[in-house]
N, C-alpha and C positions, 0 to 999 in steps of 0.2 A: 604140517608144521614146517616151519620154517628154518634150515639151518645156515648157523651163524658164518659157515663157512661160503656160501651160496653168493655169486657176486649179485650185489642189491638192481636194481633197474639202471639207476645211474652208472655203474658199471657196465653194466651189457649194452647199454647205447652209446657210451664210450666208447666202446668195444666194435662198433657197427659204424656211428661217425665219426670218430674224437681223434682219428688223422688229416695230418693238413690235406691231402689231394680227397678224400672225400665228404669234407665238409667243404672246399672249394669248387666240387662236380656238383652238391647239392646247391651253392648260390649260383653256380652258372644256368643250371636247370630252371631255377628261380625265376631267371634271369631273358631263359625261353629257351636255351640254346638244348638241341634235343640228338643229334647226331654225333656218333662219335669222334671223326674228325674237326667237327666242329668242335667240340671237347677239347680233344689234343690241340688245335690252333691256338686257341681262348687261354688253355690255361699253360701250356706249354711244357704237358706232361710226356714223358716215354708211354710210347703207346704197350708194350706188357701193362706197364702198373696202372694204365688207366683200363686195361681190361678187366686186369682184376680187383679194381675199384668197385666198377662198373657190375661185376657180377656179384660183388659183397654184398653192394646195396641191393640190387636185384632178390636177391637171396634172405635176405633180409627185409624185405615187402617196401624198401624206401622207394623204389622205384620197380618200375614194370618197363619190361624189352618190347618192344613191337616192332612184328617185319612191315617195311614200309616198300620193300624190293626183294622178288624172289631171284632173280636171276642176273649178278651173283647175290648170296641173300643181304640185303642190310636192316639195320635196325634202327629206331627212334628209341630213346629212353625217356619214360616221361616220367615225373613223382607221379606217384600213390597218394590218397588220403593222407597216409601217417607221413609220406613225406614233406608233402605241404604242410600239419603240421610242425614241422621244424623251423618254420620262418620266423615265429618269434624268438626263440633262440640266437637264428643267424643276427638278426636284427640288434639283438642286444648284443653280440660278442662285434657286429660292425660298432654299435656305438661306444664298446667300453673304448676298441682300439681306436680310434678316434681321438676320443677326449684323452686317454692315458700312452699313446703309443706313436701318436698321426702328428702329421708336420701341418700347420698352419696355411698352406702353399695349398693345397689339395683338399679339402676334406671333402666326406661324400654327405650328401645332402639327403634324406629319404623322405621321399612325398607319398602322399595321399594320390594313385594315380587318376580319379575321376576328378579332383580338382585342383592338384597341384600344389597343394600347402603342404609343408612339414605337419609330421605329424608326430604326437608323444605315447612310449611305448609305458604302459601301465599295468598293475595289475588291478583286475575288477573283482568284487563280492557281488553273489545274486544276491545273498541274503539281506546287507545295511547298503544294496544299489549304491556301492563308491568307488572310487577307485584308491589304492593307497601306495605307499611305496615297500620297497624289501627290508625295513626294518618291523616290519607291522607280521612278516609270514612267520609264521610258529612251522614245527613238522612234530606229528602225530601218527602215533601207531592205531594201525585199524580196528587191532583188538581188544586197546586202551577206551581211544574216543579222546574228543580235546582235552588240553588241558587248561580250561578255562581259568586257572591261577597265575598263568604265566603273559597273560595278556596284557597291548600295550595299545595306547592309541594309536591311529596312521600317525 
């Protein structure tokens, strides 16, 4: 059973990413950069808080430490599965700030890197094979099941 008091999902990966310096260790990761001075140069964190960034997400299964030198020891940080899922996330929070927050002068362009096009971030259904936008998603409890009255076109 579920108590009402319990922080829901979105809460606890809040809780995991949903600070500036480690949702910015997850684009730079993204990004390739995999060593921790590399890290600290990139983003131009104190190196304490980017340790303990770095062990959050670690701890956290966002990322996995690897020794790439034993002596003295160093390590590579690389995403995990679940943190590579994160990308569509980063992807949408680069494009709200962009169009609601970005200066004209700059903006960041995100391509397709096997051919280079822009590309549009959507959501898919297996079921009607479409894609639709965010006024189209409902949210349903699992031990409801939908609520097919409340539904709208894409």
């Amino acid at each position: 059973m579920v108590n009402e008091s319990d922080p829901t999902p979105l809460e606890r990966t809040l809780q995991l990413v949903g600070d500036r310096w480690s949702i910015l260790i997850i684009r730079a990761a993204l990004r390739g950069i995999r060593r921790f001075d590399d890290f600290a140069a990139d983003l131009g964190i104190a190196r304490p808080i980017l340790t303990k960034r770095l062990q959050r997400l670690v701890d956290g299964g966002v990322m996995a430490k690897d020794l790439y030198q034993e002596h003295p020891p160093r390590f590579e940080y690389r995403l995990t599965p679940a943190g590579i899922n994160l990308s569509p996330a980063l992807v949408a929070l680069i494009r709200w700030g962009e169009h609601h927050m970005g200066d004209s002068e700059s903006p960041v362009v995100l391509v397709h890197g096997p051919c280079g096009a822009e590309f549009e971030q959507a959501f898919w259904c297996r079921t009607c094979a479409t894609t639709f936008g965010p006024t189209a998603i409902r949210a349903v409890s699992h031990a409801r099941g939908p609520d097919t009255s409340a539904r709208t076109k894409p």
